[in-house]
N, C-alpha and C positions, 0 to 999 in steps of 0.2 A: 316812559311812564311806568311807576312803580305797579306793578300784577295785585289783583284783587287776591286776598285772603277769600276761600269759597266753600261755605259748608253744604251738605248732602241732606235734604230733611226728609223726612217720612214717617213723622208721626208718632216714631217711638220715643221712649221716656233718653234711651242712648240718641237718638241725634237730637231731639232738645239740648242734652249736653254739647253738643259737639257743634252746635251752633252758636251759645255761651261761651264757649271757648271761644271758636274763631271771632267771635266780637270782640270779644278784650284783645286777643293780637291783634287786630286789627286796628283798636286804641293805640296801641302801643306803639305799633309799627309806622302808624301813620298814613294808613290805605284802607281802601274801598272796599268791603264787604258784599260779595254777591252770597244768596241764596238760590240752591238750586232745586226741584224737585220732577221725578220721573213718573208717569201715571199713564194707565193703560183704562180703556173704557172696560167695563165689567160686565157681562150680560149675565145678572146674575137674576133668583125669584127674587123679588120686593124692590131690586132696582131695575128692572126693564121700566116698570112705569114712570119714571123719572126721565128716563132716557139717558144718552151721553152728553147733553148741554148741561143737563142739570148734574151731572157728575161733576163734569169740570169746574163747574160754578162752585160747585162744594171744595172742590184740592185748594182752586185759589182763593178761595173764601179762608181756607185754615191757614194756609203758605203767608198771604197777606196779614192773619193777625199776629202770626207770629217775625213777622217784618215788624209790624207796630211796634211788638213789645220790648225789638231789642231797640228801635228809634228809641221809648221812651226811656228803655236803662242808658242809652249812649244816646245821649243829644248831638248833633251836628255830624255823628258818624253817618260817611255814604254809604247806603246800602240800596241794593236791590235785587228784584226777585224773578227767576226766569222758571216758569212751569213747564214742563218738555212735554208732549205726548210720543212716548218712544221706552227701549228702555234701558234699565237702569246703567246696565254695562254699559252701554254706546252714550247715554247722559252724562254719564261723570267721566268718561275717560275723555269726550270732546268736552267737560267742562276744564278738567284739567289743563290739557293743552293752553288754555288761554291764563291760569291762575299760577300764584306766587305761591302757593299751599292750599292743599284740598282738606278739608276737616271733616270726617264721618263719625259715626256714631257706630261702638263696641260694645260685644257684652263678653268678651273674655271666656276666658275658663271653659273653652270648647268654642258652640257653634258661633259664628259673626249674624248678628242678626240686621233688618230692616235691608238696608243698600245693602250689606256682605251678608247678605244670606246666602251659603255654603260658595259655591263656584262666583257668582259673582265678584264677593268681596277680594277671592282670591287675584281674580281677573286686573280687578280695579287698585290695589295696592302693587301686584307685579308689573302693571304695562302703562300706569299713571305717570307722564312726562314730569310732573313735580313729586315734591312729597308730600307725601298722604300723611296724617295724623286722626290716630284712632280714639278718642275719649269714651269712659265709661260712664254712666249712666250717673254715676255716683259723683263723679264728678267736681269740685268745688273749688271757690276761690283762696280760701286755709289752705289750700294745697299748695298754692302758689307764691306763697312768702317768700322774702327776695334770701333768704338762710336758704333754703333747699336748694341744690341744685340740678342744673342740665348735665345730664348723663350721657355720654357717647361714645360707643363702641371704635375702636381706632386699629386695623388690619392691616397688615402688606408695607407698602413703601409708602409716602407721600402722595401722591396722587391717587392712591386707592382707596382712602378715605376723606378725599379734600370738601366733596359735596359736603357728606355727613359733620366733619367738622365744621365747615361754614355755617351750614344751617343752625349745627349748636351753640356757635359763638355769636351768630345775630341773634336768637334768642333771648341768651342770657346778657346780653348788652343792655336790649330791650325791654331786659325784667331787673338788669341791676341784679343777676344771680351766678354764684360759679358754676366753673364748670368740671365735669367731672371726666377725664380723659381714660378709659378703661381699654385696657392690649392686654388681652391675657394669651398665655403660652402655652403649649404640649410639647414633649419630646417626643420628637419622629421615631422610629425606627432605627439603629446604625446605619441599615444599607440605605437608607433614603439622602441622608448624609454625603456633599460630593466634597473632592479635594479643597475646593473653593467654599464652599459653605464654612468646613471646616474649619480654613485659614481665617474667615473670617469670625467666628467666635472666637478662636486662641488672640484675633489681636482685640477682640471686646474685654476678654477676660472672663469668658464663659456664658451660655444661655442668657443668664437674667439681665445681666448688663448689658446683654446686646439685643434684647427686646427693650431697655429702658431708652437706650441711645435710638432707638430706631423709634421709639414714640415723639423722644424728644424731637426729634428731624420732623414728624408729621405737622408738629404743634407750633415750630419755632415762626412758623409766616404768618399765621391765624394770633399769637402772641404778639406779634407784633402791628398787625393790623388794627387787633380788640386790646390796645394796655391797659386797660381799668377793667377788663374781665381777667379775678382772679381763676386761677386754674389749679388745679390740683392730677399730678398724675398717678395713675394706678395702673399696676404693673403687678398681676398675680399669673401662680401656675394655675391651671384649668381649662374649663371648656369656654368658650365664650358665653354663652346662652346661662350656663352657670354662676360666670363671673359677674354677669351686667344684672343677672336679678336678686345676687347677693349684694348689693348697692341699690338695689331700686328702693328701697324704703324712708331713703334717703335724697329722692328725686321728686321733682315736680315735671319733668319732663324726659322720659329717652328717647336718645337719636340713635337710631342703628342706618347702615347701610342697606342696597336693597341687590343683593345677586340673584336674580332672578332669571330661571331658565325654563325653557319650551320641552311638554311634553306632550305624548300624543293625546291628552286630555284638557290642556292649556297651560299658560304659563305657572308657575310654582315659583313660590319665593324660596328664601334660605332658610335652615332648620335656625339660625339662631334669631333672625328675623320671626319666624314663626313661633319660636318657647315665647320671645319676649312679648310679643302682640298679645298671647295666651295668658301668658301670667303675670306681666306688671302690672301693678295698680295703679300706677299713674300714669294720662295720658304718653302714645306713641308714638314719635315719628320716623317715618319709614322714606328713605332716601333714596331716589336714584343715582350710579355714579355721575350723571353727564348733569344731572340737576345744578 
């Protein structure tokens, strides 16, 4: 059975968005819509007198109307609503686990608010078994017109970005949008340089060519799986994080990879994962490899 699309709600004006979003994918795609939300009782002055029943009563009272509203924009769309008391990290990483895409709500341009507020969000985009998509607040469906395309970052050999390219190529199948295949390059060092690296640029015919052909090889299986998704490849020198928000203005969606590693403060994503979360405007999705 096809995994639910699963947005993260909590009341801010970003996961409103990001609940929007995941309903229309979840049009599109053809599956089942959970919402999720995480709440802690509050002993706080003016709510002691209410108590914790009448809390809850309130979350699933707003979680519920906001279930309504998307029943009434998407008629026959499945959806449903799971209220957790717990929180939010251990909510959506076990919501995760069970969903085909997790959708939260961004505010960019620094701090992640609502569910990613500061260590949380980080938590839950580094350790989240699917991938996560971050939408902003601002949001809209003009965004999505099938001219713009899915954007996605393409590293290493073939299988080091096959997740990320999958995800981007069911996308834009799904939207009838191209896609936009982005490998950008650095020059190492000389001494980083071994005999065999080498040899293998002199038989490309230098750096660019042999970043173009090594994109090509990521692309050519996903090419032929998706033939009516056109593609367009891009192949610039730069930093990645530079190259992919030099083309974001021109996307309605990017897909990055997610190299996420453990430190003694918790896991941390990658810096180019992290500019683009930061600075793109339009929604992001954050891949893990084994997704």
């Amino acid at each position: 059975m096809t995994r639910p699309i699963t947005a993260g709600v909590d009341g801010t004006e970003e996961s409103h968005a990001a609940l929007a979003w995941a309903a229309r994918e979840a049009v599109r795609r053809g599956t089942a819509l959970r919402v999720v939300h995480a709440w802690r009782y509050e002993s706080r002055e003016g709510l002691d007198a209410q108590g914790r029943d009448a809390q809850e009563r309130w979350v699933r009272d707003a979680v519920g109307q906001a279930v309504r509203e998307v029943r009434e924009r998407h008629t026959g769309l499945d959806v449903a609503a799971d209220v957790v008391e717990g929180g939010a990290v251990e909510t959506l990483l076990a919501a995760a686990d069970d969903a085909g895409t997790l959708v939260l709500g961004s505010r960019g341009h620094g701090r992640l608010v609502g569910f990613l507020l500061g260590s949380v969000g980080q938590q839950v985009v580094a350790e989240a078994a699917c991938p996560v998509v971050l939408v902003r607040s601002g949001d809209r469906t003009a965004g999505e017109v099938a001219a713009r395309e899915v954007v996605v970052g393409q590293e290493g050999g073939p299988e080091d970005s096959a997740a990320a390219l999958r995800f981007a190529f069911e996308t834009a199948a799904a939207r009838q949008a191209p896609v936009r295949a982005v490998r950008a390059w650095t020059l190492p060092p000389v001494f980083a340089y071994s005999p065999a690296s080498l040899k293998l640029l002199d038989d490309a015919g230098g750096p660019e060519p042999y970043e173009r052909k090594a994109l090509a090889d990521a692309l050519e299986p996903w090419r032929a799986r998706f033939p009516d998704v056109h593609v367009v490849e891009h192949v610039e020198m730069g930093s990645a994080g530079q190259v992919l928000l030099s083309v974001a203005g021109r996307a309605q969606l990017m897909v990055v990879g997610r190299r996420a590693t453990r430190t003694a403060v918790g896991a941390r994503i990658g810096s180019v994962a992290h500019g683009v979360l930061h600075h793109a405007e339009c929604p992001v999705a954050v891949v893990p490899h084994q997704a």
